[in-house]
C-alpha positions in Angstrom: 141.8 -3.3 -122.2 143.4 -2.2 -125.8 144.8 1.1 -126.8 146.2 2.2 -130.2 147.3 5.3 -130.8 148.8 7.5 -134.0 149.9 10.7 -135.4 147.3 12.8 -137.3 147.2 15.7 -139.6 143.5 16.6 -139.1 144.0 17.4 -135.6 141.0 19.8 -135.8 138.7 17.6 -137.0 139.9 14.5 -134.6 139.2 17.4 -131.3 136.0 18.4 -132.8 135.2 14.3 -133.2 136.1 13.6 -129.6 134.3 16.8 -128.0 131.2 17.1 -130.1 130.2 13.7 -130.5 126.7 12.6 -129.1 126.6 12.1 -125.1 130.6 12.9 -125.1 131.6 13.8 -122.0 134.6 15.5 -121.0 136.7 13.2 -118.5 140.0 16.1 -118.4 141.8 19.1 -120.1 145.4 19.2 -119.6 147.3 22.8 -119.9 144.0 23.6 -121.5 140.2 25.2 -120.3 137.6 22.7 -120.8 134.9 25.4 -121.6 136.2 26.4 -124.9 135.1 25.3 -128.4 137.2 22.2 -130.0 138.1 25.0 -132.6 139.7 27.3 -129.4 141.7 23.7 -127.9 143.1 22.8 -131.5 143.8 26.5 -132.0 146.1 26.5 -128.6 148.0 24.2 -129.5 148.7 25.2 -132.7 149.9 28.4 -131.2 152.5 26.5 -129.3 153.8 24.7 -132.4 154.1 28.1 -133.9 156.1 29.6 -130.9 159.0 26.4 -130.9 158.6 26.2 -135.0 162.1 27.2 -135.5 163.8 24.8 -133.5 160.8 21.8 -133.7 161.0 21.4 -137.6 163.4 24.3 -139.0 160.4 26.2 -139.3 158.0 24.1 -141.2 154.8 23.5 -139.7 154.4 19.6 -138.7 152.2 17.9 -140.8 150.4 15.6 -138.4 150.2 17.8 -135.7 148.0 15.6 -133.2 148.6 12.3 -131.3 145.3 10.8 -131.5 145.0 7.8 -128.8 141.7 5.5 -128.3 141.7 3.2 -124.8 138.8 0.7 -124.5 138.6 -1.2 -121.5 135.7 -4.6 -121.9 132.6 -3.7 -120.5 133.6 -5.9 -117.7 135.9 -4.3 -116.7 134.6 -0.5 -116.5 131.3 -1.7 -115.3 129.7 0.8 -112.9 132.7 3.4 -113.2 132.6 6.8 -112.7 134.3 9.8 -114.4 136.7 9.8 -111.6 137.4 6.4 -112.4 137.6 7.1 -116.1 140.1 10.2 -115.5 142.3 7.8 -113.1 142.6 5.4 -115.9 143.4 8.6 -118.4 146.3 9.7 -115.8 147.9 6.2 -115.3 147.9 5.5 -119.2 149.5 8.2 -120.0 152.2 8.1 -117.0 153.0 4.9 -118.4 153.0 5.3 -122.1 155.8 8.3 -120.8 157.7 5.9 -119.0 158.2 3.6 -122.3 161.7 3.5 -124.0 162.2 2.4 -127.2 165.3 4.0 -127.7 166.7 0.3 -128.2 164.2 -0.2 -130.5 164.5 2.5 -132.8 168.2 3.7 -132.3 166.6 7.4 -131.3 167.6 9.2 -128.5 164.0 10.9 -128.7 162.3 7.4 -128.3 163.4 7.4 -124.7 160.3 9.1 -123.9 157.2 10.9 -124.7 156.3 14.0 -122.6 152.4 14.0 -122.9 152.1 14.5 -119.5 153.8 18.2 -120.1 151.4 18.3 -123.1 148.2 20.1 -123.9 145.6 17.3 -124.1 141.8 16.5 -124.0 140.7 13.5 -122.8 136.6 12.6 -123.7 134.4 9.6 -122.9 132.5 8.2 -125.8 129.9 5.6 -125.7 130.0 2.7 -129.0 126.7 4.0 -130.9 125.8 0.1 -131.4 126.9 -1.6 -128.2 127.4 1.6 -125.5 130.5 0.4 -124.5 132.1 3.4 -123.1 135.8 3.9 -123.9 138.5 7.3 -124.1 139.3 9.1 -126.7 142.9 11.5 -126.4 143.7 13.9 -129.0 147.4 15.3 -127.4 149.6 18.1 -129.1 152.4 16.4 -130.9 154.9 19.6 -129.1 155.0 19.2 -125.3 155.0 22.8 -123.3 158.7 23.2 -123.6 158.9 23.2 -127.4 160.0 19.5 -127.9 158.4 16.7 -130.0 156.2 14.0 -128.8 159.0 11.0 -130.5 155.8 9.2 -132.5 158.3 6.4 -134.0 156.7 3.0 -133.2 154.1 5.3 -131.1 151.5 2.2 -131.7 153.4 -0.5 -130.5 154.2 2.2 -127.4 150.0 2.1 -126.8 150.4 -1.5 -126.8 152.5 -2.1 -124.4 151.1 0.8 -122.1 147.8 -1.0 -122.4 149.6 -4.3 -121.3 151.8 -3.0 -118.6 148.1 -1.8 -117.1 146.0 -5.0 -117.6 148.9 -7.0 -115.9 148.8 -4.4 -112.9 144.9 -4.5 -112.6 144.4 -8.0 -113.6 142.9 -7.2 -116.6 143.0 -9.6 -119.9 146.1 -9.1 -121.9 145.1 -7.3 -125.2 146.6 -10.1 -127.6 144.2 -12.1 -126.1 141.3 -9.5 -126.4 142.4 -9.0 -129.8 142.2 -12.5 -130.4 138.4 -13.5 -128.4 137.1 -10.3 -130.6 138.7 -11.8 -134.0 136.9 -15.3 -133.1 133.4 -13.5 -132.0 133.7 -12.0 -135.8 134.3 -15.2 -137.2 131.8 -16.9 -135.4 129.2 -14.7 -136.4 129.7 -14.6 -139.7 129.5 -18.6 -139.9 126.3 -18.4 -138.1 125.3 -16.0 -140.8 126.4 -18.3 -143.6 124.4 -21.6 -141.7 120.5 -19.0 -141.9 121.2 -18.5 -145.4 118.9 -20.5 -147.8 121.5 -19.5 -150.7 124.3 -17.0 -150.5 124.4 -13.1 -151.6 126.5 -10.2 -150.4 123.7 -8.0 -149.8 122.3 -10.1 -147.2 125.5 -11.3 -146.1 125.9 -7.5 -145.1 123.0 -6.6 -144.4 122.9 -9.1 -141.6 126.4 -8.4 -140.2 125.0 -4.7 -139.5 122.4 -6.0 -137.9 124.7 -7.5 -135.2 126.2 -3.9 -134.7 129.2 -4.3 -137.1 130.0 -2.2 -140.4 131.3 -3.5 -143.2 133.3 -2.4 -146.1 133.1 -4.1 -149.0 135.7 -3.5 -152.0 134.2 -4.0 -155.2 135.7 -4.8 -158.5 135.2 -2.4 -161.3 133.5 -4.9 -163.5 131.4 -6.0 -160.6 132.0 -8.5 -158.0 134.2 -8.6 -154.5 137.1 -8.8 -154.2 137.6 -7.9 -150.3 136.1 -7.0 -147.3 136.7 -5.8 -143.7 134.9 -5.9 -140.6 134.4 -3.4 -137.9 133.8 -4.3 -134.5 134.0 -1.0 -132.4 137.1 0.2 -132.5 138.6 -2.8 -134.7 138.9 -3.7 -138.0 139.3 -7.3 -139.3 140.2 -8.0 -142.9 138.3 -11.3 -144.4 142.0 -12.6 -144.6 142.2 -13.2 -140.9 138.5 -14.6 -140.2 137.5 -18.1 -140.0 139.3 -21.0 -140.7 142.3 -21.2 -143.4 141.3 -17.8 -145.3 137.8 -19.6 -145.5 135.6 -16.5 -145.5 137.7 -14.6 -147.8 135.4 -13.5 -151.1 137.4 -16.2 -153.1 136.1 -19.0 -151.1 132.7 -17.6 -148.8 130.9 -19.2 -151.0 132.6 -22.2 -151.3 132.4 -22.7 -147.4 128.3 -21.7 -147.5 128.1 -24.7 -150.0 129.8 -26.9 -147.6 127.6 -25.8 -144.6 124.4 -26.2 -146.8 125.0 -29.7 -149.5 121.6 -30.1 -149.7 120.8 -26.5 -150.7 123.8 -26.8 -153.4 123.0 -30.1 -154.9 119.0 -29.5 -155.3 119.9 -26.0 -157.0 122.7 -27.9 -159.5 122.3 -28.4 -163.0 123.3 -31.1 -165.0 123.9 -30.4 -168.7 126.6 -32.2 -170.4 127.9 -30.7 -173.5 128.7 -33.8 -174.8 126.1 -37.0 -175.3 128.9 -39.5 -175.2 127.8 -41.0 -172.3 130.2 -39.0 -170.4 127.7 -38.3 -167.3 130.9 -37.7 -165.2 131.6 -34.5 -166.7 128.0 -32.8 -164.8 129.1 -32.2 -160.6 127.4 -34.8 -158.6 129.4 -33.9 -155.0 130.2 -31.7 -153.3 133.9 -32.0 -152.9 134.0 -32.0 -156.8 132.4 -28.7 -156.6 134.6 -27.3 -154.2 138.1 -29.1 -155.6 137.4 -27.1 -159.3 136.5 -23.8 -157.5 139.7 -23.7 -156.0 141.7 -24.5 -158.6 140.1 -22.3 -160.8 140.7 -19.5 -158.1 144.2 -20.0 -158.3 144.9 -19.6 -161.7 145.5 -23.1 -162.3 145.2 -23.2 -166.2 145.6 -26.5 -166.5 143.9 -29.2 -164.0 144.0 -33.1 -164.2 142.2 -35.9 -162.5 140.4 -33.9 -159.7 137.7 -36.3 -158.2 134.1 -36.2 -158.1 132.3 -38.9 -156.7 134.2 -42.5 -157.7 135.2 -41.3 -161.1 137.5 -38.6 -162.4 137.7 -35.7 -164.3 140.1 -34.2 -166.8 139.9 -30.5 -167.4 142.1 -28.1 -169.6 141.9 -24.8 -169.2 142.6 -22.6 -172.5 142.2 -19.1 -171.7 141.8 -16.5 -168.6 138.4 -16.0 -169.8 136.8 -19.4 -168.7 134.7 -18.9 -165.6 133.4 -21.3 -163.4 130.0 -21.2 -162.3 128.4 -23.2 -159.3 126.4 -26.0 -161.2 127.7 -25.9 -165.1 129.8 -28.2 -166.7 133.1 -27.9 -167.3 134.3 -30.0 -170.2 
């Protein structure tokens, strides 16, 4: 199981999310009815905030008003559950994410403890629109009953170790290691993506990611061109930076590791035009590694690049200006 949690300032929104959203179903309402409109549960606790105001933030109201938490047990582990099962899980979370004190931690008094269990709160059951996993969604007022505020300093590391305190009692995997089986699932995947292509492009790159129930944001340079992506798997996001293998399926070098998992592709699509008829053959890309080598120095900013190898012989480059691209196939002289 994982949980993350954080404060919001679009509390309305977040309730209306978590009650409204197709096949929701609500698992609990605490201090609250659980036959009123999202609009009527946000409004309630909004009222409460305004009775404490004065001694809760000198009279300001607070501007992210909500604790929003999401706890997603593996399908594994909540197979065949019912909503009594799913409300037991709600109540034991949220005992122990009380119990937590990080007053060590944060040198706050207030971080001894949270008091969402005196809190209004709704608790829903959502099911993952590509998968179905099921998993909770909280959205708890930030102001317990008796005027005081939820402490929300290190509140996500305090869902972490909530969720961990749990999986160790129930025997459940330990969400670092979750986090890190769903990281390597994503990676996989998108090397398996990069072997079916007969020559590499973003579009289809994305297109088939989607197709394997992720979404992907892709962050696009204003003269064209990417220059970052992220990855979401459920409830997760993954930057390109922590995929694969040594940054390998970052937009700097994707295509650079598609090459290497496709040689033939790369070298039957090559061109080989010397600039110069000199009888200097060794200036046109006949490997691979030659390829790649000059890619990634020319990533880097390396202006000025000597004897990188290309087959038995070497090449001598000089770069002048920022404005020299490299291109897959041309000469570089």
């Amino acid at each position: 199981m994982i949980a993350k949690t954080s404060t919001i300032s679009h509390g309305a929104n977040a309730i209306r999310y978590s009650v409204n959203k197709e096949k929701a179903d609500i698992v609990k309402a605490n201090f609250l009815p659980d036959d009123i409109s999202p609009e009527a549960m946000y409004g309630r606790m909004m009222l409460v905030q305004k009775k404490f105001a004065e001694n809760i933030n000198k009279g300001r109201p607070l501007g992210r008003n909500v604790i929003r938490i999401e706890i997603s047990p593996s399908e594994e582990e909540s197979r065949d559950w019912t909503m009594d099962d799913w409300e037991r899980l709600s109540n034991e979370f949220i005992r122990v994410f009380d119990s937590i004190d990080l007053s060590g931690k944060t040198k706050r008094a207030s971080s001894k403890q949270t008091n969402l269990k005196g809190s209004q709160y709704i608790v829903a059951l959502h099911r993952d629109s590509k998968s179905g996993i099921l998993h909770l969604h909280i959205d708890a007022n930030h102001v317990d009953m008796d005027g005081k505020i939820n402490d929300s300093h290190k509140i996500g590391e305090r869902a972490v170790m909530a969720a961990n305190i749990i999986n160790e009692r129930r025997g459940w995997v330990q969400s670092e290691e979750i986090g890190i089986q769903h990281r390597q699932e994503v990676s996989d995947n998108c090397m398996e993506i990069l072997r079916t292509m007969d020559e590499f492009s973003w579009q289809r790159y994305e297109m088939e990611l989607v197709k394997r129930g992720y979404k992907v944001h892709l962050q696009e340079k204003d003269g064209g061109g990417i220059y970052g992506y992220s990855i979401k798997r459920s409830n997760s996001i993954y930057k390109s930076s922590i995929l694969g293998v040594g940054r390998n399926l970052t937009p700097s070098k994707i295509e650079a590791t598609w090459a290497k998992l496709h040689p033939q592709e790369w070298k039957s699509n090559k061109t080989c035009s010397p600039t110069n008829t000199d009888s200097r053959q060794d200036s046109c890309y006949t490997t691979f590694d030659c390829f790649a080598a000059c890619y990634e120095a020319l990533r880097y900013n390396d202006r000025r690049v000597s004897q990188i190898p290309c087959g038995d012989t070497r090449i001598r480059r000089q770069y002048h200006s920022a404005g020299l691209f490299f291109r897959r196939g041309t000469s570089v002289s």
